[in-house]
N, C-alpha and C positions, 0 to 999 in steps of 0.2 A: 185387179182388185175387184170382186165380187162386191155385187150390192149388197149381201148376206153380212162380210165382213165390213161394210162401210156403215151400218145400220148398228153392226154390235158394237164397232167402235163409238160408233157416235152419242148411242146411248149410256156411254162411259164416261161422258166429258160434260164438267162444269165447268160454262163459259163465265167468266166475270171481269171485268174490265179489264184486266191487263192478262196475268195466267190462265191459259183453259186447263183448271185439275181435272188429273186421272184419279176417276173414281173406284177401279175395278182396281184389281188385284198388282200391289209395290211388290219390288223386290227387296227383302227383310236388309234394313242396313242401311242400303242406297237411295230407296225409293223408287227406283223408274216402276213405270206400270207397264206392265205386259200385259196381251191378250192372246186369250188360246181360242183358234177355228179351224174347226175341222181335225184335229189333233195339233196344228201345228202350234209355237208360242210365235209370237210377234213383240217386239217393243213398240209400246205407244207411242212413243216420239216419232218411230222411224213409219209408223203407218202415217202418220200425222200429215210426215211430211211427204210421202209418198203420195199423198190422198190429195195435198194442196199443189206439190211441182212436179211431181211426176218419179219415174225411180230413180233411186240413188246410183249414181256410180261405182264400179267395183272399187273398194278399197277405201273410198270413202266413210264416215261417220257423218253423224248428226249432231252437230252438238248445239246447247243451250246459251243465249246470251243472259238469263236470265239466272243462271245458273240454279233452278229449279227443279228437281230430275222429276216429278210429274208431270212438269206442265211440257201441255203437248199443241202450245199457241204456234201455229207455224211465223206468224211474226217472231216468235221469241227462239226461233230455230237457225243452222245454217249448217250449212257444208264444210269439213275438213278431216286431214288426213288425221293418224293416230298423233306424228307430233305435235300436227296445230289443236290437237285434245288435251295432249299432255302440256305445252307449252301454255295455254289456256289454263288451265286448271292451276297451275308454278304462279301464271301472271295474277292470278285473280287469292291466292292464299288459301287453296282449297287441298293443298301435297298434304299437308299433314292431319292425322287423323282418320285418314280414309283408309279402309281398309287394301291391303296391298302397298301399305307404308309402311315402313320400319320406323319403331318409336327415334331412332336417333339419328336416322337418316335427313338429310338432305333433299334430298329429291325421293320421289315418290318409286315403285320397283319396275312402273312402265317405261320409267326418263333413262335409268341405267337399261335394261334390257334392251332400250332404243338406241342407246349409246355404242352399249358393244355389239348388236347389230350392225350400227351402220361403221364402227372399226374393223368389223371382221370384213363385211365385204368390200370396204377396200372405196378408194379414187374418193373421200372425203381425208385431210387431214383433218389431226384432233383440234386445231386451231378452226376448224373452219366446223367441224362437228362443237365444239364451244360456245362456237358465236350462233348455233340453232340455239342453245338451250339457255345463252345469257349466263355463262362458265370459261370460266381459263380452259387454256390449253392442259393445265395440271391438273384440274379437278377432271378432266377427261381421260388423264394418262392415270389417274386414280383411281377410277371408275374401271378401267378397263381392267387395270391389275389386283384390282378386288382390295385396294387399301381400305377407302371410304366404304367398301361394300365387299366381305367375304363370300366367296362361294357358298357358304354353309346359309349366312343370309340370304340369299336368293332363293337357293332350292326351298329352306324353311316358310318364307314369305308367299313362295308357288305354291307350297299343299296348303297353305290357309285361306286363299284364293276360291 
């Protein structure tokens, strides 16, 4: 990380006692703050957190305990996969409304996509794929055969992404 981009970043953040708000430029909807240097885009979180522990992990995420998407306090940050994003997000009442939900769904279109992911490749039962997401075996075997969630849903929910 360049002292260049450590400098732009930094002069994007209001520190205040608990959130540091990203001042520069949210993503419309969501809020996270990005920053663009040298052409590339950055998330402000993920610089954040880069800038305070060092790089992220492949495959890894950043997510918030704060559930804030500007703030970029590395106290209010932490480490995990997509499901512990997704699982996060179910535990804390954040599925619905968010874009990339279906108004009548259930779970949000990352939980299914993550569902029949890990059915398709195989060595999880849907019993034990359940017990990730705090779900029956049924609501699994659901998910997979597109009851609770048609194909036509998915693809529709992907182009509005």
């Amino acid at each position: 990380m360049t002292k260049d981009l450590i400098r732009r970043f930094l002069a994007r953040v209001h520190k205040t006692g608990g959130c540091w708000e990203w001042t520069g430029y949210r993503q419309k909807g969501r809020g996270y703050g990005f920053l663009s240097f040298n052409g590339e885009k950055f998330r402000a979180h993920r610089v954040s957190w880069e800038l305070h522990n060092g790089p992220i992990p492949d495959g890894l995420h950043i997510l918030h305990r704060c559930d804030n998407p500007p703030c970029v306090n590395p106290e209010h940050l932490f480490l995990g996969t997509h499901v512990d994003n997704m699982t996060d997000m179910v535990a804390k009442g954040r599925a619905r409304g968010v874009p990339g939900h279906h108004h009548g769904a259930r779970f949000p279109i990352e939980v299914v996509r993550e569902v029949r992911v890990l059915a398709a490749v195989g060595g999880l039962t849907q019993s034990q794929i359940g017990r990730r997401f705090g779900v029956s075996q049924m609501q699994v075997c659901n998910i997979i055969r597109g009851v609770c969630w048609g194909m036509g849903d998915l693809f529709q929910e992907a182009e509005t992404e």
